[in-house]
C-alpha positions in Angstrom: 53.8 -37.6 -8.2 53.5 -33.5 -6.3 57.2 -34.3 -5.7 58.3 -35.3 -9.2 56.2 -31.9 -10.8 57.7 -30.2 -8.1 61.3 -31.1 -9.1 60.7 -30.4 -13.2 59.3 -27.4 -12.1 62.3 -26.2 -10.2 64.6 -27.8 -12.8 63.3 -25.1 -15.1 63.5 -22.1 -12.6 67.3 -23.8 -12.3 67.8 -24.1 -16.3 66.6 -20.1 -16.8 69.3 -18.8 -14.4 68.1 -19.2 -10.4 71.3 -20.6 -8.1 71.1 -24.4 -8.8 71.9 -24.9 -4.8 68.6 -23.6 -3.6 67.3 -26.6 -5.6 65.5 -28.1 -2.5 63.7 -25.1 -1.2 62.3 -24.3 -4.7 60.9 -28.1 -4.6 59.7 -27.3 -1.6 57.9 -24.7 -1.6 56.8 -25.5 -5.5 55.0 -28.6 -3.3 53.6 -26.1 -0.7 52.1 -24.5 -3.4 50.7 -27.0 -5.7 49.2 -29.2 -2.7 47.8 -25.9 -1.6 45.6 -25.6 -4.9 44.9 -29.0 -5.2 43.0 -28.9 -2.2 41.3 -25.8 -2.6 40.5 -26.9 -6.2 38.7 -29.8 -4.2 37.5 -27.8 -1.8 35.8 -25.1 -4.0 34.7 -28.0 -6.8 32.6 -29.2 -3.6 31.6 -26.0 -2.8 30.2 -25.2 -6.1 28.2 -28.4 -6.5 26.6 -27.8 -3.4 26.3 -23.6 -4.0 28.5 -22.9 -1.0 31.0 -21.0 -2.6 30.3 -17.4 -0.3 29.7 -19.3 2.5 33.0 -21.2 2.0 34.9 -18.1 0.9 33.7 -16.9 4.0 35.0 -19.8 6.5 38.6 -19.6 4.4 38.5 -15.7 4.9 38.5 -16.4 8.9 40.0 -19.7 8.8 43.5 -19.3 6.8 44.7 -16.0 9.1 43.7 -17.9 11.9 45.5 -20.9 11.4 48.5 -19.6 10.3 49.3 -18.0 13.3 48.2 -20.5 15.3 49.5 -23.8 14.4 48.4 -27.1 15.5 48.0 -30.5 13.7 49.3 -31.1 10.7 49.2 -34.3 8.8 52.3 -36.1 8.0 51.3 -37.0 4.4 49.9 -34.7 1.8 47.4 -37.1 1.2 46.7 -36.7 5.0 46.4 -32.9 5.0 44.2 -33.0 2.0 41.7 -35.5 3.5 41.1 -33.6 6.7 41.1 -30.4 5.2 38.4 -30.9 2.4 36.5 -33.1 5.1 36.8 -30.3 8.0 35.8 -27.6 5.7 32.9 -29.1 4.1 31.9 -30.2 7.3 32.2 -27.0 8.7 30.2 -25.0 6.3 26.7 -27.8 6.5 27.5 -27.5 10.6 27.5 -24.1 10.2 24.9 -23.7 8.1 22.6 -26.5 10.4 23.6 -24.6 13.5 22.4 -21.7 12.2 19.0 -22.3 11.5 18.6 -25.1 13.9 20.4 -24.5 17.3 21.8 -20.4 16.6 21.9 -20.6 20.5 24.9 -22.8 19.8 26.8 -20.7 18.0 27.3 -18.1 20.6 28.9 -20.8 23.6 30.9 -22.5 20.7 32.7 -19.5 19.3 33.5 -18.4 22.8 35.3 -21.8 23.7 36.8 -22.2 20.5 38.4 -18.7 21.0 39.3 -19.5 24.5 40.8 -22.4 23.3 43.0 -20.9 21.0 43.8 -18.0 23.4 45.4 -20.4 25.7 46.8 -22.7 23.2 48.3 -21.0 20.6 50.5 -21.3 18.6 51.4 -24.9 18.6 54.5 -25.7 16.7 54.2 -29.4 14.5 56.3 -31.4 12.9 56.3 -29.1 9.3 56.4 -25.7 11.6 58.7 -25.6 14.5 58.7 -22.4 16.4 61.8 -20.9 17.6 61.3 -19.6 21.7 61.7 -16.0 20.5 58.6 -17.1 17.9 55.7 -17.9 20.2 55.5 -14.6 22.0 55.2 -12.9 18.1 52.5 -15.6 16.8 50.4 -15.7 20.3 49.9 -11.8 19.6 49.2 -11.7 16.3 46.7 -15.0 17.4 45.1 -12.9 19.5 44.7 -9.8 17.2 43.4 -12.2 14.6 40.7 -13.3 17.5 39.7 -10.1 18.1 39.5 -8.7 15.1 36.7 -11.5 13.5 35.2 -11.0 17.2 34.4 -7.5 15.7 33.6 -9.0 12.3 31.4 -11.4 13.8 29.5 -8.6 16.0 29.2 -6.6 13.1 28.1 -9.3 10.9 24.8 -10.6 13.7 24.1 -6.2 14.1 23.4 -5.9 10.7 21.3 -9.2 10.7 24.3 -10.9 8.3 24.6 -13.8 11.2 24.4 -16.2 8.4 28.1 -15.2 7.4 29.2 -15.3 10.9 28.5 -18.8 11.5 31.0 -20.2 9.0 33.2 -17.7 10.8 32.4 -19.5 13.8 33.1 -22.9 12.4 36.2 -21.8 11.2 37.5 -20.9 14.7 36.3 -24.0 15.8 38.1 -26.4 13.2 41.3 -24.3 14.4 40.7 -24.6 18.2 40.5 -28.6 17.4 43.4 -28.4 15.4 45.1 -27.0 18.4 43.9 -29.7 20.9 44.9 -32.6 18.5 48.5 -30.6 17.4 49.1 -30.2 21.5 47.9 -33.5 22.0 50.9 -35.1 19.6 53.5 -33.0 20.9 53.1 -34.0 24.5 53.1 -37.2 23.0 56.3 -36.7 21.2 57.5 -35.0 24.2 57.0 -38.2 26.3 58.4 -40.7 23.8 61.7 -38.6 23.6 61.9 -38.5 27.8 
């Protein structure tokens, strides 16, 4: 159904003068963007019924950057994508929220080996992303920046008594540093099949 939208769409942009060759990446990337809301549409209805819409604001605002430079797992069906996304982010903001006022002492060791994990990870081309070898260098650093940067946010956020915000921060880095493990996991796997 995402692809047929996506193909009247881009039958329009072809009919109103774009080159009609191009066809494919318009689909595409009309998909890309439409799958994209759909979830987030999810997402944020969620978010809303359960009055979590700063605190998931604030886990996209770290979460998005993060794994875009990244990589890692990424489900072969949209369906797929959408499932673990809505699931991981939810899931993230009540752990985030739990840890928080239950076990904050958590918080701390977690964000460290979620960073950690992503430090020696990232990024981790998947099947929808492949990384040329001149690529990883460029993504690993700007990975890294991104790390420190909401490392400094997150500091910021516990000095001025804000650690609330932080935690969903913290969850975010986490969904990512399991999203590496899984997304290195299938390409050794893939890696082993083809040997």
């Amino acid at each position: 159904m995402l692809k047929k939208i996506s193909e009247k769409i881009a039958d329009i942009i072809i009919d109103n003068g774009h080159n009609k060759e191009d066809r494919e990446i318009y689909v595409y990337g009309i998909q890309i963007i439409l799958s994209t809301m759909f979830t987030l549409s999810i997402v944020y209805i969620i978010a809303f019924a359960t009055k979590h819409v700063l605190q998931m604001s604030c886990y996209f605002a770290c979460f998005i950057p993060f794994r875009r430079c990244a990589g890692g797992y990424h489900a072969k069906k949209f369906w797929g994508c959408c499932i673990v996304t809505v699931f991981s982010s939810v899931a993230g903001i009540f752990l985030g929220e739990y840890l928080y006022y239950s076990k904050s002492e958590l918080l701390a060791p977690c964000f460290l080996i979620s960073l950690l994990v992503i430090w020696i990870y990232a990024p981790v081309s998947n099947q929808n992303r492949q990384l040329k070898v001149f690529e990883i260098p460029k993504y690993k650093k700007l990975t890294k920046q991104i790390g420190i940067f909401y490392s400094l946010i997150i500091v910021l956020l516990y000095s001025f008594n804000l650690g609330y915000w932080s935690s969903f921060m913290v969850m975010a880095i986490m969904v990512t540093a399991a999203a590496l493990i899984v997304g290195n996991m299938e390409r050794r796997k893939m890696n082993e099949k083809s040997n």
